[in-house]
N, C-alpha and C positions, 0 to 999 in steps of 0.2 A: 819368464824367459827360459828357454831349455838349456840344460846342464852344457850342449857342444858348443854357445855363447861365448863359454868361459875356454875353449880349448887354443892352446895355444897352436900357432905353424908351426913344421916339422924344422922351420928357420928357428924359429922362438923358442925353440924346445931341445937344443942342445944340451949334453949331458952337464946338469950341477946349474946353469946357467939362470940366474932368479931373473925376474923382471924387474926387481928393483936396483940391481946393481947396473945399471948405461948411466951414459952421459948420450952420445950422440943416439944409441940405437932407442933413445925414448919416443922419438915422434914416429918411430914405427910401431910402437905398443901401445900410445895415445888412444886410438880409436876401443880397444880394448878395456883399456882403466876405465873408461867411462862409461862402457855398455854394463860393466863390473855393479853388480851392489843393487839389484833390482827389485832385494826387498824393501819393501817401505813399511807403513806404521800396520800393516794387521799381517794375517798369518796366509794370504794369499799370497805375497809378493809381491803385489801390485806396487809401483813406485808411490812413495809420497811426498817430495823436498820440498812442496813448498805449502803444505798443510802448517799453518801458524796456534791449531786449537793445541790446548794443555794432553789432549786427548786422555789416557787415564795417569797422569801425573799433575793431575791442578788441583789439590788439597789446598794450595799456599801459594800468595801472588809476591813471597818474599824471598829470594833467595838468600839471605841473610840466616836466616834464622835455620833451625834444625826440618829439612824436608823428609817426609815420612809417605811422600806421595809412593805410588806404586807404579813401579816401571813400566813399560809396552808390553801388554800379554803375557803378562808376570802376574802369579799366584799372590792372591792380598795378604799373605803373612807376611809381615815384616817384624827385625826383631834390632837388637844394637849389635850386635855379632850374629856371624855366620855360623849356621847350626849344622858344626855335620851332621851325615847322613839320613837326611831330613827326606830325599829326594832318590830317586835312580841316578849309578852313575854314569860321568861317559870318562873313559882313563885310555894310557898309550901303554901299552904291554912295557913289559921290563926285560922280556928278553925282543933281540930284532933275530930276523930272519930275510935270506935271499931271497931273490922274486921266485921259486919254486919253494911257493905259500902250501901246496898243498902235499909235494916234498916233505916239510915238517911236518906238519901233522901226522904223518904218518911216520916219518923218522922217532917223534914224540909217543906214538902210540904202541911202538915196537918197544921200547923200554924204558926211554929217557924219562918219560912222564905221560902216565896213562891217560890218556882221552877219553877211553872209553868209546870207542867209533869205530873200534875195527880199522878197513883199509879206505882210505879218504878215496874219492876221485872225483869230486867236484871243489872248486876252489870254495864255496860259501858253505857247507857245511865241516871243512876242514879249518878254513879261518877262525866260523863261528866255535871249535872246540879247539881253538889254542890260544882265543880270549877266555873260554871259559875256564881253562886252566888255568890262564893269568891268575885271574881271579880267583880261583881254590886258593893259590900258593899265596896269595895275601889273608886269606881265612875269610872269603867271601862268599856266599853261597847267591842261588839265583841263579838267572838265563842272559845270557849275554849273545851278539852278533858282533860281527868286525862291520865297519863302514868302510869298506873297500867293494869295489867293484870292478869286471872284464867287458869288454866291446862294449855291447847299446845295453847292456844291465840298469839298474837303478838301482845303487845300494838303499839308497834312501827309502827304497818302497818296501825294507824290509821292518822299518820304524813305523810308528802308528802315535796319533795324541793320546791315546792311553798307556802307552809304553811310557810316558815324562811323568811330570818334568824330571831334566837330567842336572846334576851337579856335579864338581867332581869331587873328587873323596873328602877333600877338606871342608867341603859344602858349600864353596862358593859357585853362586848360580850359572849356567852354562846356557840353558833352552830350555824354553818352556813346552815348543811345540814341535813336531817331524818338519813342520815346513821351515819355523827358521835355520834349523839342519840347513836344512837342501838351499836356502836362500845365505848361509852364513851371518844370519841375525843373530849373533852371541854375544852374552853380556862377558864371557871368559874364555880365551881359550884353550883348546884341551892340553896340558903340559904336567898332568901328575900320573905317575903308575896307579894300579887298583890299590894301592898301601898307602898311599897319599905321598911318596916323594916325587917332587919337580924332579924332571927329566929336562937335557938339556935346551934351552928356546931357540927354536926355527929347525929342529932335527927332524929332519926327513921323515916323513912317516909315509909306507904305501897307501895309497886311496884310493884315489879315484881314477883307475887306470879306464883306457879304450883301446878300441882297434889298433893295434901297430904301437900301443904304451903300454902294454898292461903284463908282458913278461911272456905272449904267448901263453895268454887265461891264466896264468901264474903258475906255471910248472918249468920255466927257466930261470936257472942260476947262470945263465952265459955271460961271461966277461967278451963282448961285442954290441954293436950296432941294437943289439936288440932293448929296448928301454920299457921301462918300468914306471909309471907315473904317482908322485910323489904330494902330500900337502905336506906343513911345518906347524909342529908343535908349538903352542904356545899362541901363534896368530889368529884371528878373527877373523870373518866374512870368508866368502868361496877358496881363497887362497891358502886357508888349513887343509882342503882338501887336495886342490889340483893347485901349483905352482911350482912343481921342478921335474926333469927327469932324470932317472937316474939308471945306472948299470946293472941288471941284473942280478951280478954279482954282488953289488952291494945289500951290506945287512941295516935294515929301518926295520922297528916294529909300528903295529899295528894301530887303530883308533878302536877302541871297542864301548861299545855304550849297552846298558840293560834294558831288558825289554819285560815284557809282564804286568799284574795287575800290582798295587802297592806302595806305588811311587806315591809320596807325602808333596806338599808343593812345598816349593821354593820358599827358601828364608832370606829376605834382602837387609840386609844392615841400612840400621835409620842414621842420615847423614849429622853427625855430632853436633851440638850446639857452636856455633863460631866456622863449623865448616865453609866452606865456599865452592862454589860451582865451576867445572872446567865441562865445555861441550864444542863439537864440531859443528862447525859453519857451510854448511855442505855449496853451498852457492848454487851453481862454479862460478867463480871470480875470475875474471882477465886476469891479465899477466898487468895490464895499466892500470888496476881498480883504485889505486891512489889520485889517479887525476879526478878533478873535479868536475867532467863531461863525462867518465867511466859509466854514468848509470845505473849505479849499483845503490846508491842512495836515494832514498825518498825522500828527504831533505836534500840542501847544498852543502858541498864536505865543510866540515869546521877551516877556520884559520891556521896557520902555523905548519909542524910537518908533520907534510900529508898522509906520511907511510901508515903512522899512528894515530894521526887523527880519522883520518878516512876509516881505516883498520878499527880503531876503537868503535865508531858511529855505526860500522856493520854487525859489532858484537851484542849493541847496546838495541839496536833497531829490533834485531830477533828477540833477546831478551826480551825487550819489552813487550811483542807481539807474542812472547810463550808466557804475560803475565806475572813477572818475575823483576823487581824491582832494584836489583845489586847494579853495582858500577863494574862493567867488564872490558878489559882489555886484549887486544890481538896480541897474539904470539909471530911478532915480524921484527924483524930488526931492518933500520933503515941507515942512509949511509953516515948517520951520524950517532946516533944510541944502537947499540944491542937491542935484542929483546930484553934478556935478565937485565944488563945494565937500566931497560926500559922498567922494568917489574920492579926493582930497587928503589929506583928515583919515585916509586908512585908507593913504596911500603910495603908489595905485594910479596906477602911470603907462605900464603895459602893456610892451611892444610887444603887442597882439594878432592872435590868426588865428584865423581857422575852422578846424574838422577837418580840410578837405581842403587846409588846407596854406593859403590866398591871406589874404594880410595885409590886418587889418580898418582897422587906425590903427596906427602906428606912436607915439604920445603922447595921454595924454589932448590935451596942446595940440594935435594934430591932429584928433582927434574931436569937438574943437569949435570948431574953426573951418571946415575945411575937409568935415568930415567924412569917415565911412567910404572907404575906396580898394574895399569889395566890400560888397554887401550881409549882413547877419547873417544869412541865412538858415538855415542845418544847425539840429539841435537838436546838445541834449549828447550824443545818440548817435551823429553825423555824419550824420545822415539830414534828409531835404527833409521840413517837416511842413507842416501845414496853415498856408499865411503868412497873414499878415494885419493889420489895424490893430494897433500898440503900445503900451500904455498907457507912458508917460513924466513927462505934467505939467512937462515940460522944454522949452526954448527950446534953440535952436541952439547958444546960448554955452554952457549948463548948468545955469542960471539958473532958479527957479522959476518954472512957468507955471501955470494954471489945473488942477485934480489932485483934483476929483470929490469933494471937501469932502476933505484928506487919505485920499484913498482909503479911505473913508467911505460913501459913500455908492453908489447906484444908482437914482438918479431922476433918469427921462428930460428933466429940465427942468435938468439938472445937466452939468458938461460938464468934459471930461480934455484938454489937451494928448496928443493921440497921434502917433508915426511910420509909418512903413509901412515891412515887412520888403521889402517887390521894389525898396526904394531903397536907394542910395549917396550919397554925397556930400550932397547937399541931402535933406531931409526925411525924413531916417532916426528924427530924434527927434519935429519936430512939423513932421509934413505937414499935420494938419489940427486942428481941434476935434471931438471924437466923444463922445455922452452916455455918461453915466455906468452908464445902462440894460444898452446891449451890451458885452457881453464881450471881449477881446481878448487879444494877450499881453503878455510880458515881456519886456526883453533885458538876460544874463547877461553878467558879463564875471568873468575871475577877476585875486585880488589878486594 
């Protein structure tokens, strides 16, 4: 699917203005979110949601036990810990700069901090030397580019599979390959300087600008109309790239990832003995998938309430078709249990991971307070599917929220607490309000 898929209208693209914060203006981004996430299980991006094989994660038909499978087009080192600098990395500079990107570099090169480039005048050779600077000032040597790009460019095409895989400094895995780049198939996202400090999560970083977003090819610092296009540190799939626009004026630094011969592959952490699996249920699910005519079962829904039984039957169906024999529950709250209240009454207090080994919550008490340390993203196969809005009807705490008349209904005048699968920490359960109309998924966790 071509990068302008993902562009938002000049409606949608108001300054600061995320897609995940509406309530009403959701069924105008609808069509959007779903066209969103068109990589699927290989390095094409061809979509895959409803491939049920282990593909290269079936070592083990037990999810119980400690899985040592290897994730989707993930390097077969696996270790119990994350091995820094094992790999190439990708980091967000530590200093930001206005949309007159190529402004600095040459400001920098006049005295501030030598480049070494003389006088800039093209924005990618002035970008790609004030990541490589980043990188000096943390005692880094090597060849770096910035992943930004102006009009019909393609930052992307400036990475190669021999340039990976990419990790970030602490060594937890990122990409294996230029296309999950470009498709957003990332097992982390980018959120540490080249020194390994976390920078703040969802800060603006310039990217992947175009025509009429990109600051005028990046030589404008204008506090006006003129915008600058922005992805968010720390998130997953397309939306670390492109999802805000911003002023000119304003200072984001950059995404810079190495390039060259060298790179070591990826070290995935082997999921602990006693671990337990959390994975996205990509569906899409109605907004009614609770009723027992919903069709979302291959079976008939269990007895009892339905929010969780149906819910549960959908987590346990996949499970079993990805080979995997735990008892897993949906992440819903229905009009009588919470979720957590639900995960409590069944014992459920995790540690969870994903497939490829990075630990989801460590306690239900941390999944709802602090939320996820990684996004849900993998399915039950270990594979990247199509992300997207989460059906939940949960609040932060765990707590019942708004949930589509008990997941009952699908009229567009009706409305779900949902999450978003490319988040961590903050609004994994309910990033926004979304009708009850569009479909979206689930997220599994096992008991």
């Amino acid at each position: 699917m071509p990068l302008a898929a993902w562009h938002f209208s000049r409606y949608q693209k108001k300054v600061r203005r995320r897609i995940f914060g509406f309530s009403v203006l959701a069924a105008t981004t609808s069509a959007l979110v779903f066209a969103y996430g068109c990589g699927g299980d290989d390095t094409t991006g061809g979509g895959d949601t409803s491939d049920a094989s282990p593909g290269n994660d079936a070592t083990t038909s037990d999810a119980n036990v400690a899985d040592t499978s290897t994730p989707k087009d993930a390097a077969t080192t696996t270790d119990a810990s994350v091995d820094a600098g094992s790999s190439h990395i990708a980091f967000v500079t530590a200093t930001s700069f206005n949309g007159d990107l190529i402004g600095a570099a040459n400001a920098a090169d006049a005295g501030t901090v030598s480049l070494d480039g003389g006088a800039f005048t093209d924005y990618i050779s002035a970008t790609n030397a004030l990541c490589t600077a980043d990188a000096k000032r943390a005692g880094r040597t090597g060849k770096f580019v910035a992943l930004v790009q102006a009009g019909a460019d393609d930052m992307f095409a400036r990475i190669s599979d021999s340039d990976g895989p990419w990790a970030l400094p602490d060594g937890t895995p990122v990409a294996e390959t230029a296309a999950q780049f470009k498709v957003g198939d990332m097992h982390a996202g980018i959120d540490e300087n080249a020194g390994g400090t976390r920078v703040t999560y969802k800060q603006p970083v310039w990217s992947l600008g175009y025509t009429g977003s990109d600051c005028t090819g990046w030589t404008s610092s204008a506090a006006s109309v003129i915008h600058g296009n922005a992805g968010q540190a720390g998130i997953v799939s397309q939306y670390a790239f492109n999802n805000l626009g911003d002023l000119c004026v304003t200072e984001s630094p950059l995404y810079c990832v190495e390039v060259g011969s060298g790179g070591a592959p990826n070290k995935y952490p082997t999921i602990p003995a006693g671990g337990k699996i959390a994975f996205v249920a990509a569906g899409p699910y109605p907004g009614n998938f609770a009723l027992s005519d919903a069709g979302v079962l291959d079976a008939a829904a269990p007895p009892g309430d339905q929010v969780h039984g149906v819910g549960d039957a959908i987590c346990n169906e996949l499970a079993a078709g990805a080979g995997r024999s735990g008892d897993f529950h949906a992440w819903v709250s229905s009009s009588t249990t919470g979720a957590a209240a639900y995960f409590t009454g069944l014992s459920m207090n995790g540690p969870w991971y994903q497939l490829d080994g990075l630990e989801v919550a460590a306690s239900l008490s941390v999944l709802t307070t602090t939320g996820p340390s990684t996004q849900i993203s993998l399915d039950a196969t270990g594979h990247f599917p199509t992300l997207s809005f989460v059906k939940t009807g949960t609040a932060m705490n765990g707590t019942l929220n708004v949930n589509c008349n008990d997941f009952a209904s699908k009229d567009s005048a009706e409305f779900t607490t949902s999450g978003f699968s490319a988040f961590k920490l903050t609004g994994w359960t309910d990033s926004n309000t979304f009708p009850c109309s569009s479909p979206s998924a689930l997220y599994c966790f096992e008991k």
